[in-house]
C-alpha positions in Angstrom: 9.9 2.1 -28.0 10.0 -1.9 -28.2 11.2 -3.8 -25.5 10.4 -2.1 -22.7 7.9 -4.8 -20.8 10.3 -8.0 -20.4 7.5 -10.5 -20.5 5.8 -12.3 -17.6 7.1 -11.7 -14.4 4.6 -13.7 -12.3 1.2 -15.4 -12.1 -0.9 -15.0 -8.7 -4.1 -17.7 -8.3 -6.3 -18.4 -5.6 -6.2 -21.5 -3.6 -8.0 -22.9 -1.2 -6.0 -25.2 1.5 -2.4 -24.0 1.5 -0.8 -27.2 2.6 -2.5 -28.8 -0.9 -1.1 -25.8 -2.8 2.4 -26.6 -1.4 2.3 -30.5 -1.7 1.4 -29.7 -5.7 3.1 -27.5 -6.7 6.7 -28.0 -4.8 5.8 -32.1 -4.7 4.1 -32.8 -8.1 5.5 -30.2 -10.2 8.9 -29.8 -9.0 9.1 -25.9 -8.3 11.4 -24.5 -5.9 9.3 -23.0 -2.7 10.5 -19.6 -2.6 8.3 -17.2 -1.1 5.9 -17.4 2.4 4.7 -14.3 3.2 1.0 -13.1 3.6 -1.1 -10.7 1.3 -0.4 -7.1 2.3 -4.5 -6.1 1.9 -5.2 -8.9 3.9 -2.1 -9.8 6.1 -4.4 -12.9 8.0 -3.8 -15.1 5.0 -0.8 -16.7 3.2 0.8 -15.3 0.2 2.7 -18.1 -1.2 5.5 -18.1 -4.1 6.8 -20.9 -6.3 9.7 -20.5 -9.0 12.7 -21.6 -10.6 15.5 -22.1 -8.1 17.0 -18.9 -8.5 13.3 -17.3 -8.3 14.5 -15.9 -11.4 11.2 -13.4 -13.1 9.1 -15.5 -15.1 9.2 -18.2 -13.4 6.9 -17.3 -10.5 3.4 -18.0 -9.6 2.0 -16.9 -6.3 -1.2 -17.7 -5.1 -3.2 -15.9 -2.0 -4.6 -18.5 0.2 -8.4 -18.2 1.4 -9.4 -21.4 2.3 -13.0 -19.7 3.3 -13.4 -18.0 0.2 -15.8 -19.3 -2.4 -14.8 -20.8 -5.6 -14.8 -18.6 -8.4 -16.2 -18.8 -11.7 -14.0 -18.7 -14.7 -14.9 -16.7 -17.5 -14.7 -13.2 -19.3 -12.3 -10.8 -18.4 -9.9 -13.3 -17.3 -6.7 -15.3 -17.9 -7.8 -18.7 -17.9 -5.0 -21.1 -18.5 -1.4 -20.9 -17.7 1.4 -22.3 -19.5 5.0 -23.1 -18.5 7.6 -24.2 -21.1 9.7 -27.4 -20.4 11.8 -29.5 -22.8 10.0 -31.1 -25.5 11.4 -34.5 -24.7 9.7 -34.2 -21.2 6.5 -34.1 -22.2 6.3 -37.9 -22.1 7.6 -38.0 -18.6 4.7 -35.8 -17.2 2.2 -37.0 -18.5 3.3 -40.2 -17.3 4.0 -38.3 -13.7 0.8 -36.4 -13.5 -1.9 -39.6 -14.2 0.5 -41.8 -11.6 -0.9 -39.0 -9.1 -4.8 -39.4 -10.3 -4.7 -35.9 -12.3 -6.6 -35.9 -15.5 -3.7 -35.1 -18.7 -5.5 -34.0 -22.5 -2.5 -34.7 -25.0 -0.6 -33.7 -26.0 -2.4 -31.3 -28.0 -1.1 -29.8 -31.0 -1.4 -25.8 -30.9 0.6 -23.0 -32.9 2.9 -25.3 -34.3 4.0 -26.9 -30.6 2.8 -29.7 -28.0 1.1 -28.8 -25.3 0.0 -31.1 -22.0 -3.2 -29.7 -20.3 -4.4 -30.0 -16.5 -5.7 -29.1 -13.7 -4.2 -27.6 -10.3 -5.9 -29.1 -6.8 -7.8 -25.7 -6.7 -9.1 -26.4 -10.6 -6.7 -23.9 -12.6 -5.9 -24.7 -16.1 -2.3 -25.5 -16.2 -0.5 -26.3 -19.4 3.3 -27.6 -20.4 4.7 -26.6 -23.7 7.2 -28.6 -25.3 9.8 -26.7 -26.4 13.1 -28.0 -28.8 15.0 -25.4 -27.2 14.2 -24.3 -23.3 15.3 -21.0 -22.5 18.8 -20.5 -20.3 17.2 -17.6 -19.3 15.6 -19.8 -16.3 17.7 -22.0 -13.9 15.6 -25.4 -13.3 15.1 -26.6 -9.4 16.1 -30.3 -9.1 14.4 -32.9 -7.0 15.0 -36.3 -5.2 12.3 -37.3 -8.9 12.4 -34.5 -11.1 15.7 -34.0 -13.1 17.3 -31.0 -14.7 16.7 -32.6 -17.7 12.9 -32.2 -17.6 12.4 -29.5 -15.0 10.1 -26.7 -15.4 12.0 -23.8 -17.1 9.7 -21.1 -16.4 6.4 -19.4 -17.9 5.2 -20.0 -21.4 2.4 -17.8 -21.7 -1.0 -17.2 -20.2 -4.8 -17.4 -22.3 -6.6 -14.8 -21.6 -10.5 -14.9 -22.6 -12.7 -11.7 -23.6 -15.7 -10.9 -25.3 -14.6 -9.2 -28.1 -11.2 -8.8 -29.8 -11.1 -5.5 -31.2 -10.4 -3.7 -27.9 -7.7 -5.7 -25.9 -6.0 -6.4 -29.1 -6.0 -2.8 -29.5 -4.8 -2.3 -25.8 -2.0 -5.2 -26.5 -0.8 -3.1 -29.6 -1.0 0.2 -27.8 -0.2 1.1 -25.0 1.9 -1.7 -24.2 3.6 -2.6 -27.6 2.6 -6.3 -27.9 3.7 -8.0 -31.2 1.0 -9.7 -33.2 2.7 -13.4 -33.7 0.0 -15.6 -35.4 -3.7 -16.5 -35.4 -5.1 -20.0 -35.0 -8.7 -21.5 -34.7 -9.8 -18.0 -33.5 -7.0 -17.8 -30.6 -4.7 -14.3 -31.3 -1.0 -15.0 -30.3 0.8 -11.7 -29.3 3.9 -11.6 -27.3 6.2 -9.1 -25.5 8.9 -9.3 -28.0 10.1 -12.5 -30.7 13.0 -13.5 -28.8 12.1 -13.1 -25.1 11.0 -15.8 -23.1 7.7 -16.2 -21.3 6.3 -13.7 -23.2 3.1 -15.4 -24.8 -0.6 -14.2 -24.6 -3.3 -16.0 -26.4 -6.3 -13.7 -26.6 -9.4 -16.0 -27.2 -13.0 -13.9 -27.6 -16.6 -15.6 -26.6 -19.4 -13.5 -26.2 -21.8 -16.2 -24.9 -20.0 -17.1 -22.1 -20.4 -15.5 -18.3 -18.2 -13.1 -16.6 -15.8 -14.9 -14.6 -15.7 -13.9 -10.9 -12.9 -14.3 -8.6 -12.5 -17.0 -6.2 -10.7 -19.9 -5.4 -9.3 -21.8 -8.5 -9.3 -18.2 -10.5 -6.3 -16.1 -11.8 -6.5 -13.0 -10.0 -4.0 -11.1 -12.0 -1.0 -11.5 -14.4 2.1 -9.1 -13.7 4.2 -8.1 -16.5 7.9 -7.3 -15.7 9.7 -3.9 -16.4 13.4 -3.0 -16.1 12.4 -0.1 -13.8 10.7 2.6 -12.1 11.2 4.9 -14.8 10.1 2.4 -17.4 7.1 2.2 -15.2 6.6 5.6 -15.4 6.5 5.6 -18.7 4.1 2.6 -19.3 1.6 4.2 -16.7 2.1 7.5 -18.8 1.0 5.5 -21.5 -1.6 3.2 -20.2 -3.7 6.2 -18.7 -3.2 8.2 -22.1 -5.1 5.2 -23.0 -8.7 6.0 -20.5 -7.4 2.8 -18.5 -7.4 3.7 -14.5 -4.3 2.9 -13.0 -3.4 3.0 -9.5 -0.7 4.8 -7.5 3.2 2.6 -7.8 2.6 -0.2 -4.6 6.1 -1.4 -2.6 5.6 -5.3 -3.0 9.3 -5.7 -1.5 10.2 -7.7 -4.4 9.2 -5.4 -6.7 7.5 -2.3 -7.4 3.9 -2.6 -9.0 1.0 -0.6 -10.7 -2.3 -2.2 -11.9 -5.0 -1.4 -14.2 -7.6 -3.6 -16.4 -7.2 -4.0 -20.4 -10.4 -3.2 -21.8 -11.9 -6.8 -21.7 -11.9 -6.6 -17.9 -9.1 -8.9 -17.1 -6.6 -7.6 -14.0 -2.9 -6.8 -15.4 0.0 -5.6 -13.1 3.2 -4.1 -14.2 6.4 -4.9 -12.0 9.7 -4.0 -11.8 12.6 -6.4 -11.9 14.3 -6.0 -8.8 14.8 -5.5 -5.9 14.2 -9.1 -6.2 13.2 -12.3 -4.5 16.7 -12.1 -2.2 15.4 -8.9 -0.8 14.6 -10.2 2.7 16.3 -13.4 2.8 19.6 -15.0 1.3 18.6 -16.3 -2.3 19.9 -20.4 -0.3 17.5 -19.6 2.0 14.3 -18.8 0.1 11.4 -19.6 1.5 12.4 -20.8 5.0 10.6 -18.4 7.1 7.4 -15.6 7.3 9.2 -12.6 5.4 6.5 -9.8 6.1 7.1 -6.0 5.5 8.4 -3.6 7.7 4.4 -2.3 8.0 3.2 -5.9 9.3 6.4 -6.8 11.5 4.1 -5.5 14.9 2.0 -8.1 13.7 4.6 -11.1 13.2 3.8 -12.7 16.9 0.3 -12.9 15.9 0.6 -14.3 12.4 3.3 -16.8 13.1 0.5 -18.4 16.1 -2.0 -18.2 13.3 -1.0 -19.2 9.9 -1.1 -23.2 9.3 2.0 -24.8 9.4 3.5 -25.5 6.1 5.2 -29.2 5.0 7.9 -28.2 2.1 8.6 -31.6 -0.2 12.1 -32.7 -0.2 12.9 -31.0 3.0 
């Protein structure tokens, strides 16, 4: 049955200093901050959410924050560049935007028929804005004191994720999570979620020579693909262990409800549900405000709020 996974639901990254993290992507890129919380495995450090300003799926990416960790290596069995969509008219205006702040801009580049802007975060992630004629509604853009609805951020694109060979992740793409092949270009395999659903896009690029990628700061650590449900979830994990992939017990994230497991190239793929939602601990105005931690880490809250760096939000 098609349509069942609902296309990217978020992105989580590794930074380094949190405060840089913040200052770049609320102050240079213009998303809404809508998320502090910490990483439930590791409830010492920041888990910190950016999004559209409704923190609508699709539109978020999260990053854990371990300023001591080493940097990572990018390379096989990872997603290595992220892509958000923003009006194609806007392309000019960030480009402009990003080398006024010193960042490095290739482009725009000409890929599968559309125009693409690439750079890099603070931590050294591959970023990319796609031009597109017509943005999805499907995302509501966050307005700044300098960045206009008119050339906000609408949301994920797609992701590029690199692997050593095709034949198995395509295979894993096609079944047992019903991607669509779309296209091919210059060896890069376009498959998406569905045709007509929006931040959907994964580029499957293979090279053999290169290294496995390690996490660490400036890495992906995982992609998270949204589902409807828990009992769609079911049915994917039914599915996706049919498959010989291990995947782990259903995780309460608060926001959502998760499962991971690896495609066969190696690369780390979660599958969340919809809801509850961003709103689930704080009023959707308020997003982002305050520590939201889980019922299981409230005995630590005292201890966490001493600890954790203090966080400037832009435009507040």
């Amino acid at each position: 049955m098609t349509g069942q996974i609902k296309g990217i639901h978020h992105v989580t990254a590794i930074c380094g200093d949190p405060q840089k993290n913040v200052d770049f992507y609320c102050g240079v890129l213009g998303l809404r901050f809508i998320k502090r919380t910490v990483n439930y495995d590791d409830p010492h450090t920041y888990h910190l959410y950016y999004g559209d300003a409704a923190g609508t799926p699709g539109s978020a990416i999260t990053f854990f924050s371990w300023p001591q960790a080493p940097r990572g290596r990018v390379g096989i069995g990872q997603f290595h560049a992220v892509a958000f969509s923003v009006p194609v008219d806007a392309l000019s205006f960030w480009k402009e935007r990003l080398e006024s702040r010193g960042i490095s801009v290739k482009g725009p580049i000409a890929r599968y028929m559309e125009n693409y802007l690439s750079f890099r975060d603070p931590d050294g992630i591959t970023l990319e804005l796609v031009g597109r004629d017509k943005p999805s509604d499907h995302f509501v853009p966050w307005v700044t004191k300098e960045i206009g609805e008119d050339v906000a951020i609408r949301g994920f694109d797609g992701v590029t994720l690199v692997v050593d060979r095709y034949d198995r992740t395509l295979d894993f793409l096609n079944q047992p999570l019903q991607f669509r092949f779309l296209a091919e270009e210059d060896g890069s395999m376009r498959y998406v979620v569905d045709y007509d659903v929006p931040a959907s896009i994964v580029d499957v690029q293979a090279h053999a020579e290169r290294s496995i990628g390690r996490y660490g700061v400036g890495t992906v650590h995982h992609v998270a693909f949204g589902v409807r449900d828990e009992s769609v979830q079911a049915e994917v994990r039914e599915r996706t262990m049919q498959s010989g992939a291990n995947v782990s017990p259903v995780m309460n994230r608060t926001y959502f409800r998760s499962i991971y497991f690896r495609e066969p190239g190696g690369a780390l793929i979660e599958m969340a549900t919809m809801g509850p939602g961003f709103d689930a601990d704080e009023p959707r105005e308020e997003l982002g405000r305050k520590l939201c931690l889980p019922d299981s880490l409230e005995y630590l809250r005292a201890e966490l709020e001493r600890e954790l760096p203090a966080l400037r939000i832009p435009w507040e």
